[in-house]
N, CA, C and O atoms as a GROMACS GRO file, in nm:
protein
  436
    1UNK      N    1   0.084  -0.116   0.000
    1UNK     CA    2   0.000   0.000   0.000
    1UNK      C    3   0.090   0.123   0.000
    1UNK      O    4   0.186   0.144   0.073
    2UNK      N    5   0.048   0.188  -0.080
    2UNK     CA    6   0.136   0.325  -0.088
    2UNK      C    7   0.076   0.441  -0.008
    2UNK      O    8  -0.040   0.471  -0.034
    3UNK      N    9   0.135   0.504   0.078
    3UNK     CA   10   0.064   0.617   0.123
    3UNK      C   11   0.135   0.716   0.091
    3UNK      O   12   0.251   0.683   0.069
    4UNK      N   13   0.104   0.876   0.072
    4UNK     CA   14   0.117   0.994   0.105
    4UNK      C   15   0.030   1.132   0.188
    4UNK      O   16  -0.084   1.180   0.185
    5UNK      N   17   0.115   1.151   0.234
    5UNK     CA   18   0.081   1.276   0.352
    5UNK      C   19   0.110   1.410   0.317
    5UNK      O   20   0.227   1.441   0.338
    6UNK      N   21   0.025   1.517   0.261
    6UNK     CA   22   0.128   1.622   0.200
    6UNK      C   23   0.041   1.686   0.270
    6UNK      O   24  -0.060   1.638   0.320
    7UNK      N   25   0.102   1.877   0.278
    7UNK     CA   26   0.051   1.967   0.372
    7UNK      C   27   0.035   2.058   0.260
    7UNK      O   28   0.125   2.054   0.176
    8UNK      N   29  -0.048   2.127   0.246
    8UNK     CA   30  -0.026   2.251   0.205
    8UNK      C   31  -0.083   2.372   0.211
    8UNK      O   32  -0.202   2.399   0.195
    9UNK      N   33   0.032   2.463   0.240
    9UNK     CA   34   0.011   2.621   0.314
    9UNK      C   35   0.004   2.566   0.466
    9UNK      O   36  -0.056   2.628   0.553
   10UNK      N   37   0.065   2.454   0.489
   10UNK     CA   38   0.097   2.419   0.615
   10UNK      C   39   0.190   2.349   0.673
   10UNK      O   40   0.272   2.283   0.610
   11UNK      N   41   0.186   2.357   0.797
   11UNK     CA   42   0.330   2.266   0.831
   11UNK      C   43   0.273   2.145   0.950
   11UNK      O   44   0.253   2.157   1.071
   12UNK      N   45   0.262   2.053   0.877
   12UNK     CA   46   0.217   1.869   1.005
   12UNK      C   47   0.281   1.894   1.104
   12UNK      O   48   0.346   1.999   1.100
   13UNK      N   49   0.290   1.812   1.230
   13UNK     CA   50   0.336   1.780   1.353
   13UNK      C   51   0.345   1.600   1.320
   13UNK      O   52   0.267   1.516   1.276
   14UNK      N   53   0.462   1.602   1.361
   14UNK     CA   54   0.494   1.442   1.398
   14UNK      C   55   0.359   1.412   1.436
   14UNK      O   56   0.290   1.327   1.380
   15UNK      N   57   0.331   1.466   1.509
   15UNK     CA   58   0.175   1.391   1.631
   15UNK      C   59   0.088   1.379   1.506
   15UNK      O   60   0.022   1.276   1.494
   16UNK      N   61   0.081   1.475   1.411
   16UNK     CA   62  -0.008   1.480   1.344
   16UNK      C   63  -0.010   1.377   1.243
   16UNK      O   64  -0.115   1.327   1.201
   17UNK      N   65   0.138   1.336   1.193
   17UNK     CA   66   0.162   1.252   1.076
   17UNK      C   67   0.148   1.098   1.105
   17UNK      O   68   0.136   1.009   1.021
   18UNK      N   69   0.150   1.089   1.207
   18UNK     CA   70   0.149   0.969   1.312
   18UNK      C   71   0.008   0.918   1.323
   18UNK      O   72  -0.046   0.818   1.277
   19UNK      N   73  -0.037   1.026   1.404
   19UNK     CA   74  -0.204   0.952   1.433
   19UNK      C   75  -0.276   0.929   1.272
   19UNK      O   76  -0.348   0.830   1.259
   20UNK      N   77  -0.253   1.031   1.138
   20UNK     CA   78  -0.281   0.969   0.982
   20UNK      C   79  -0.245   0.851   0.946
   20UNK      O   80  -0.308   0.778   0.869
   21UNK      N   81  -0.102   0.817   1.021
   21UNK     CA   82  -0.056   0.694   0.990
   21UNK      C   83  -0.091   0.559   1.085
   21UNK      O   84  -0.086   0.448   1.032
   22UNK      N   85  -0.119   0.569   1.196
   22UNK     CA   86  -0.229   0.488   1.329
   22UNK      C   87  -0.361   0.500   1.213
   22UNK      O   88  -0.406   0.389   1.186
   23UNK      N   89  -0.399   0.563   1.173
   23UNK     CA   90  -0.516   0.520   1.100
   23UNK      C   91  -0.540   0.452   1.029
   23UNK      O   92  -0.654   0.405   1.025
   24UNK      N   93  -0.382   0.391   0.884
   24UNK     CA   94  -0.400   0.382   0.774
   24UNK      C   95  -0.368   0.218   0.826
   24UNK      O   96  -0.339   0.133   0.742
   25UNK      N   97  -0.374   0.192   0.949
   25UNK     CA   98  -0.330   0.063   0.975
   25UNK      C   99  -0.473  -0.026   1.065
   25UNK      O  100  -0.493  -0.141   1.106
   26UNK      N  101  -0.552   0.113   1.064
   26UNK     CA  102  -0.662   0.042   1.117
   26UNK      C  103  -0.768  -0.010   1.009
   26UNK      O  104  -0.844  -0.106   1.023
   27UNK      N  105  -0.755   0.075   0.894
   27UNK     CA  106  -0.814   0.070   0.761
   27UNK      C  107  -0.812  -0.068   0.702
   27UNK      O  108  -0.892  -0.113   0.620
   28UNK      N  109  -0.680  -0.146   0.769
   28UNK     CA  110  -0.661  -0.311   0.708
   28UNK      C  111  -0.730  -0.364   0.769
   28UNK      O  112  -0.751  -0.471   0.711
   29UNK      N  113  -0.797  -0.359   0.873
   29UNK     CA  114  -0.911  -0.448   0.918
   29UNK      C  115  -1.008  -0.483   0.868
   29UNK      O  116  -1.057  -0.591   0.900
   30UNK      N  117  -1.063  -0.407   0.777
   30UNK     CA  118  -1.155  -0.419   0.657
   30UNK      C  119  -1.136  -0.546   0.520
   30UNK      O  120  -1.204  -0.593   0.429
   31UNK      N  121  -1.014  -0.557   0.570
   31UNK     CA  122  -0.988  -0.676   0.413
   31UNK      C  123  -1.016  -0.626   0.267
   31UNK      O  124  -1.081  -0.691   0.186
   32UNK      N  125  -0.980  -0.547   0.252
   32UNK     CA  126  -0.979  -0.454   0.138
   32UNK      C  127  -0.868  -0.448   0.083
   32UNK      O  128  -0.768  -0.428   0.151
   33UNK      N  129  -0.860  -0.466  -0.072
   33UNK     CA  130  -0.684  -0.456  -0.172
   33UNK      C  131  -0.726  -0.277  -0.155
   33UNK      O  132  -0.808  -0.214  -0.222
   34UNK      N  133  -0.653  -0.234  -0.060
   34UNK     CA  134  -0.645  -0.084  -0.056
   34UNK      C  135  -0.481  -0.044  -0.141
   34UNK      O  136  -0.379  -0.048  -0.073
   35UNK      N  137  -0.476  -0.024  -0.226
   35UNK     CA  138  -0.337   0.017  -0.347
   35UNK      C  139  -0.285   0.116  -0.281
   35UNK      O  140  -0.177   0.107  -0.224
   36UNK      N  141  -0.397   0.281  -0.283
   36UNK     CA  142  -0.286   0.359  -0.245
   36UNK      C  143  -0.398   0.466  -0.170
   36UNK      O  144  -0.518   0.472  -0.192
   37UNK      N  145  -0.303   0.561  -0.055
   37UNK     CA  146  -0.423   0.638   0.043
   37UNK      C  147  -0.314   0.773   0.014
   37UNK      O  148  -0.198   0.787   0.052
   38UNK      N  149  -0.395   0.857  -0.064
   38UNK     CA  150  -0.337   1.020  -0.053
   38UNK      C  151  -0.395   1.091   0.085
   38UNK      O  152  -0.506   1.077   0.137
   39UNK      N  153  -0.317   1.146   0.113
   39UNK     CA  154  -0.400   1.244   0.228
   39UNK      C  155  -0.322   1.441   0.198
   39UNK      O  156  -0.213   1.492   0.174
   40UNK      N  157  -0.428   1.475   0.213
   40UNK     CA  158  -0.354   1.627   0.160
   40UNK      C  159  -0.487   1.738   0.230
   40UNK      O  160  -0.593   1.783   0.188
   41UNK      N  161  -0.379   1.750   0.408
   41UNK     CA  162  -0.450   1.869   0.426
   41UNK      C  163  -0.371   1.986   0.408
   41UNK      O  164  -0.249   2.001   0.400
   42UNK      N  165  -0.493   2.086   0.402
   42UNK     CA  166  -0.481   2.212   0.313
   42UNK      C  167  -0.546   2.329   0.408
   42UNK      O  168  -0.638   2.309   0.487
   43UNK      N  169  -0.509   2.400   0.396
   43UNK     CA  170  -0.535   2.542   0.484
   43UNK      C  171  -0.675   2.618   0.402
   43UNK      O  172  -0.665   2.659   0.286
   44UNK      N  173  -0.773   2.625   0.462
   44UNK     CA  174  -0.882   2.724   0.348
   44UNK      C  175  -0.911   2.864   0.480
   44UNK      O  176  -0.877   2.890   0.595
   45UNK      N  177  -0.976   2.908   0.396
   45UNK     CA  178  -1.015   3.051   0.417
   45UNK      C  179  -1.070   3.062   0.572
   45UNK      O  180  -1.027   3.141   0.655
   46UNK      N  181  -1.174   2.966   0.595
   46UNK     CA  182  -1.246   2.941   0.717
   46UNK      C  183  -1.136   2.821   0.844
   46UNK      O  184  -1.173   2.831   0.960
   47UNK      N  185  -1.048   2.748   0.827
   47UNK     CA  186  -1.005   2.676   0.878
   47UNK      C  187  -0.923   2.567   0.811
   47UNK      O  188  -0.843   2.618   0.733
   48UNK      N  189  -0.916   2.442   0.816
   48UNK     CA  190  -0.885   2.327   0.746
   48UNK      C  191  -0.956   2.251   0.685
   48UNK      O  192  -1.074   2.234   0.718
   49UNK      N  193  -0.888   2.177   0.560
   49UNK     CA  194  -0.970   2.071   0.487
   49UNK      C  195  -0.886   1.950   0.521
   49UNK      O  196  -0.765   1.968   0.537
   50UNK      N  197  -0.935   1.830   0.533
   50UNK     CA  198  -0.847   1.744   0.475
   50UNK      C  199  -0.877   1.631   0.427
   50UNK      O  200  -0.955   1.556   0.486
   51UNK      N  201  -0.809   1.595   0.292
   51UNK     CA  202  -0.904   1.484   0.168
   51UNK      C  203  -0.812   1.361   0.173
   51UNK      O  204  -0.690   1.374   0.178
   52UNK      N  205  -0.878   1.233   0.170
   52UNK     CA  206  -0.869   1.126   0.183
   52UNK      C  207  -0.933   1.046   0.080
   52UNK      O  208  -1.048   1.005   0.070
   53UNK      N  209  -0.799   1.032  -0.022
   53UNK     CA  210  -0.812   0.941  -0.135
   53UNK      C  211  -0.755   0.840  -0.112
   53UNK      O  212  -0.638   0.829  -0.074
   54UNK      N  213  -0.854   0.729  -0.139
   54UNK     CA  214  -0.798   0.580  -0.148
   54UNK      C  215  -0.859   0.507  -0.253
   54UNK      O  216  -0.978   0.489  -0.276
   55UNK      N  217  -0.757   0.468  -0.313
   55UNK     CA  218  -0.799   0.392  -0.439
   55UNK      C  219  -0.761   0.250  -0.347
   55UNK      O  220  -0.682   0.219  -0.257
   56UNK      N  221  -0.906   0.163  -0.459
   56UNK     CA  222  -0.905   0.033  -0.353
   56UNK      C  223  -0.932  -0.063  -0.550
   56UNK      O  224  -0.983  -0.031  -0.658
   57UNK      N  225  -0.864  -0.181  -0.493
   57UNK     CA  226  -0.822  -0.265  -0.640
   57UNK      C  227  -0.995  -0.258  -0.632
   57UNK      O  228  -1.068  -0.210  -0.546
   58UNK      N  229  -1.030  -0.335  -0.773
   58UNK     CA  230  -1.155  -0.382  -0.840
   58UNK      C  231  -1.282  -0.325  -0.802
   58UNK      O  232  -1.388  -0.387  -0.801
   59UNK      N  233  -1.254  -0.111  -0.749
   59UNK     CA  234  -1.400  -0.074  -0.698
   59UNK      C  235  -1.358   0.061  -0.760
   59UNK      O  236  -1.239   0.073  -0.789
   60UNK      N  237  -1.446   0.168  -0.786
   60UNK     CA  238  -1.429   0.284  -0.757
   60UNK      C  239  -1.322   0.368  -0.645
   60UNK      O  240  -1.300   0.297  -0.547
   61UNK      N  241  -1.271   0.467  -0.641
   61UNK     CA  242  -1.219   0.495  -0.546
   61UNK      C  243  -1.322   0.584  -0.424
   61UNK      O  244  -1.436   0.630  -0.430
   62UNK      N  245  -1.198   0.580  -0.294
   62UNK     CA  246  -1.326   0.676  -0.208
   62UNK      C  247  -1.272   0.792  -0.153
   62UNK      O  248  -1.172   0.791  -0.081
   63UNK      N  249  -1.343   0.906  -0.190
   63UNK     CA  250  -1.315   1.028  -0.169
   63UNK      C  251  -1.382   1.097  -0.040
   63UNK      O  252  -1.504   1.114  -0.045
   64UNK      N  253  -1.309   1.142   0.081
   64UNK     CA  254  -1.314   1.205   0.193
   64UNK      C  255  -1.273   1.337   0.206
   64UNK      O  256  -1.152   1.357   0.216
   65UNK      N  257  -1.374   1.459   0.208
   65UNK     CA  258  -1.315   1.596   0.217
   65UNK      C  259  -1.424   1.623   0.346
   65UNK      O  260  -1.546   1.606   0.357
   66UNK      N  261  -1.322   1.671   0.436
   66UNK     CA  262  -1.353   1.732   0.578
   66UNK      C  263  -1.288   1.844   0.610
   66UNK      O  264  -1.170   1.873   0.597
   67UNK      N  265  -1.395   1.912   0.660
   67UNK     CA  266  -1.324   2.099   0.670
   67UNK      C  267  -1.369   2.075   0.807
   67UNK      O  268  -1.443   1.985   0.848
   68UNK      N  269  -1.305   2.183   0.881
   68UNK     CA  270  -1.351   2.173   1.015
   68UNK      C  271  -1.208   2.321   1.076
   68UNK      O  272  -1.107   2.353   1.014
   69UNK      N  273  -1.252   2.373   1.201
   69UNK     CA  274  -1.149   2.498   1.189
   69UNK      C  275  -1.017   2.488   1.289
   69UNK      O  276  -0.927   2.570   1.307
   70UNK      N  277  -1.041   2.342   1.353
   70UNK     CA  278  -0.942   2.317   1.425
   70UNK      C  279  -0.864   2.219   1.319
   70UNK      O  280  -0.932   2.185   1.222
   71UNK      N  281  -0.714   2.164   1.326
   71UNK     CA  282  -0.659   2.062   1.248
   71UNK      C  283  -0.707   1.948   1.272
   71UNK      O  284  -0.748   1.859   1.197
   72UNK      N  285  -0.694   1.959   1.425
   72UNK     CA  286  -0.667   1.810   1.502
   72UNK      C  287  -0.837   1.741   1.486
   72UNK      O  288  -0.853   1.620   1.467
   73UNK      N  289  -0.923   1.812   1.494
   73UNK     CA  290  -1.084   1.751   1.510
   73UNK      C  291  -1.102   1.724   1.340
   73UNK      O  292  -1.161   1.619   1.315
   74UNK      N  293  -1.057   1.812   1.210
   74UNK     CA  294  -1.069   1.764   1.102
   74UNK      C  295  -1.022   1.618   1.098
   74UNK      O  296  -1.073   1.507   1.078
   75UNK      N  297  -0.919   1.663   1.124
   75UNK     CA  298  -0.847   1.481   1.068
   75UNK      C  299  -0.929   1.396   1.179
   75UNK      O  300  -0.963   1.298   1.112
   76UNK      N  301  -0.972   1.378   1.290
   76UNK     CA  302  -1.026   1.317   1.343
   76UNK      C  303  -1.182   1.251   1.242
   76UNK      O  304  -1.220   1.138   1.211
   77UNK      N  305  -1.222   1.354   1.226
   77UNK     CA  306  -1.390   1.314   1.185
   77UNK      C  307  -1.339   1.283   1.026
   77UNK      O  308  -1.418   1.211   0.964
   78UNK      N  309  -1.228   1.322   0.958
   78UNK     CA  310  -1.210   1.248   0.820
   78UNK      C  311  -1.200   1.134   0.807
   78UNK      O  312  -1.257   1.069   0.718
   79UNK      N  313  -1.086   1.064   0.939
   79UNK     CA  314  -1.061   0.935   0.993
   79UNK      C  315  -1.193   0.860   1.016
   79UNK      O  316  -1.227   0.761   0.951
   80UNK      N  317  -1.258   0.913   1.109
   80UNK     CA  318  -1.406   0.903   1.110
   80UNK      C  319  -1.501   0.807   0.974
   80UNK      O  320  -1.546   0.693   0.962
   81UNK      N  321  -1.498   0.888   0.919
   81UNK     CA  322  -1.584   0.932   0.756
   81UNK      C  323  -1.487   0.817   0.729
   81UNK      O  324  -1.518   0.710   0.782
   82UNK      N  325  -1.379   0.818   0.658
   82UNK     CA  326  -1.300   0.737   0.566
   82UNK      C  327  -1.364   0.571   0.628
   82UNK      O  328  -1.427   0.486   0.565
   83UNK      N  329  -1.309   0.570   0.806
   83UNK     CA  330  -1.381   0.408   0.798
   83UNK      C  331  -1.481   0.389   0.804
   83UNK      O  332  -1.499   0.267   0.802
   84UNK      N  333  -1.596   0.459   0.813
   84UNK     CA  334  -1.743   0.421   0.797
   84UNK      C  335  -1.783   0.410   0.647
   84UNK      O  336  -1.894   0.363   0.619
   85UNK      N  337  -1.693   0.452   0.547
   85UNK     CA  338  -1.736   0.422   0.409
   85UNK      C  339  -1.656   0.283   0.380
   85UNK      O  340  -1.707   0.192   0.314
   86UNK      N  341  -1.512   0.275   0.441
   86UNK     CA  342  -1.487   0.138   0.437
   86UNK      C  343  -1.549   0.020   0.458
   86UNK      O  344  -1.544  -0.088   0.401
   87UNK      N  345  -1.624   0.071   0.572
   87UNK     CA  346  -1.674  -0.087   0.672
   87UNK      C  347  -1.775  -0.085   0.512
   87UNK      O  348  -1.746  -0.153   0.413
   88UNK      N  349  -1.874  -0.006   0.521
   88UNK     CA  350  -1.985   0.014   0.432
   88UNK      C  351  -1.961  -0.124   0.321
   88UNK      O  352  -2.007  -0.238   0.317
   89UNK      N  353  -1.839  -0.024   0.216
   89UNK     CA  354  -1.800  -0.087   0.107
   89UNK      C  355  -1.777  -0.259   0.168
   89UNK      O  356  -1.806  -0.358   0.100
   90UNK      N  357  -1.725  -0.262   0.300
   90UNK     CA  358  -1.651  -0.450   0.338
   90UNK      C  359  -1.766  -0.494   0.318
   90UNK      O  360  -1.773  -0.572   0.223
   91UNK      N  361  -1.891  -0.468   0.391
   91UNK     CA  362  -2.011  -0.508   0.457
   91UNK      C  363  -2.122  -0.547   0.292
   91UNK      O  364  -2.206  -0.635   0.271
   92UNK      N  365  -2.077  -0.449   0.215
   92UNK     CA  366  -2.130  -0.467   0.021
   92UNK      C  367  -2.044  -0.554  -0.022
   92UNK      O  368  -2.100  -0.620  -0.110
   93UNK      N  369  -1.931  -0.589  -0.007
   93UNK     CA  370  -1.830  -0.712  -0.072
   93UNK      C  371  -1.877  -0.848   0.008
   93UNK      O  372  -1.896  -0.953  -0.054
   94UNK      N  373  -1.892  -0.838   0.135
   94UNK     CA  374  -1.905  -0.972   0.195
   94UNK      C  375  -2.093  -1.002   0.140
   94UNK      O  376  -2.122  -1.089   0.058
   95UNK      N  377  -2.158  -0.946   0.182
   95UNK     CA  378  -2.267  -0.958   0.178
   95UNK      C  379  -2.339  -1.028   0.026
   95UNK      O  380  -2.438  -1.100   0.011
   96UNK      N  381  -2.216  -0.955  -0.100
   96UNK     CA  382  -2.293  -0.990  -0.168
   96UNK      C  383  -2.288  -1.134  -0.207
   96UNK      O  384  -2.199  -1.216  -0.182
   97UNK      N  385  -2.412  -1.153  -0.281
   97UNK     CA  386  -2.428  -1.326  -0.322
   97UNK      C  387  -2.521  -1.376  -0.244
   97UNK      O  388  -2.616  -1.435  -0.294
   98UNK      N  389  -2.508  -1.360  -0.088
   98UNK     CA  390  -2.576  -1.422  -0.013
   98UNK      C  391  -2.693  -1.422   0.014
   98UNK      O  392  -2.716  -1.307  -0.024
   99UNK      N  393  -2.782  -1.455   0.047
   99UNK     CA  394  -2.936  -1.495   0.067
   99UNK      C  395  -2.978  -1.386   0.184
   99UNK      O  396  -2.913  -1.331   0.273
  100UNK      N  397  -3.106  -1.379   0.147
  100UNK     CA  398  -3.191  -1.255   0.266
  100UNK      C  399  -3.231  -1.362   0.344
  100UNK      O  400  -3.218  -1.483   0.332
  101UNK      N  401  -3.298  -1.271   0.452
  101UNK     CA  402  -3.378  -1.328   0.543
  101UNK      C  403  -3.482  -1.342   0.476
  101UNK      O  404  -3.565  -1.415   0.530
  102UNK      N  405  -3.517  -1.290   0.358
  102UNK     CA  406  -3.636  -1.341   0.315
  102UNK      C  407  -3.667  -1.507   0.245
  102UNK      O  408  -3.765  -1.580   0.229
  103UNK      N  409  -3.537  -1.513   0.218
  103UNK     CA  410  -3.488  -1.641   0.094
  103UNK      C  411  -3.503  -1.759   0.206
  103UNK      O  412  -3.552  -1.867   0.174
  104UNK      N  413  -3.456  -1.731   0.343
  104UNK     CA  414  -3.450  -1.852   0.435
  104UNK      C  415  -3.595  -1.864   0.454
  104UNK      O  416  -3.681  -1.777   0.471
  105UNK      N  417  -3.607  -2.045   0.444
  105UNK     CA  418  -3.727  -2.116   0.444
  105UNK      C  419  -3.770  -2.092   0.660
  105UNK      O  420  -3.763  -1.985   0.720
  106UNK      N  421  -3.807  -2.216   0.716
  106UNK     CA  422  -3.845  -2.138   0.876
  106UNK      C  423  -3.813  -2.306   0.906
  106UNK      O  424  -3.912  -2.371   0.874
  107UNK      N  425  -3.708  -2.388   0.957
  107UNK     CA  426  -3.711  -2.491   0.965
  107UNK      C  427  -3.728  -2.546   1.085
  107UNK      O  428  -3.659  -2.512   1.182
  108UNK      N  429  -3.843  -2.655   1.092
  108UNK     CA  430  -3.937  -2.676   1.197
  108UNK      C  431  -3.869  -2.806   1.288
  108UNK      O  432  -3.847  -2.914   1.232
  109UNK      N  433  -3.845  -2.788   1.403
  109UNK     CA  434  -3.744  -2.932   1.466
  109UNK      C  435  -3.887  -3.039   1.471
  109UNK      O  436  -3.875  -3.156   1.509
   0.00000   0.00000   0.00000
């Protein structure tokens, strides 16, 4: 998996590059061919953005943009956002194929 971390019109904190990178290791729990995770926060007018591209093998990619006016709470709730679309996407890969609750018959002992 390839990652990058870029800043711009800003300057990261170890703490900061660290807890992005504590993240990108929680992201494998999902079982996902995750290829490559850009991360690029950016300074805007009102506070911070910060976008979370991950291209994942044989899907669309998933795009995360979180503004927020502190650094530390952006990247938090992007982190946030990024694994709740993961689990999402795991939960659409495992699931599919398989039978509803409607498909199961009611089997009588």
């Amino acid at each position: 998996m390839n990652t990058t971390i870029t800043g711009r019109h800003i300057v990261l904190s170890d703490f900061n590059r660290q807890h992005i990178e504590a993240a990108f290791e929680s992201f494998l729990k999902y079982k996902l061919e995750i290829t490559s995770i850009n991360v690029v926060v950016s300074e805007i007018k009102n506070g911070v953005n910060v976008e979370f591209n991950m291209h994942i093998a044989h899907t669309n990619p998933v795009v995360i943009n979180q503004g927020d006016k502190d650094l530390d709470t952006a990247i938090d709730l992007a982190i946030e956002r990024a694994s709740k679309a993961l689990r999402r996407l795991h939960d659409r890969v495992v699931s599919h194929g398989k039978d509803s609750l409607k498909d199961l018959e009611l089997v009588e002992a």
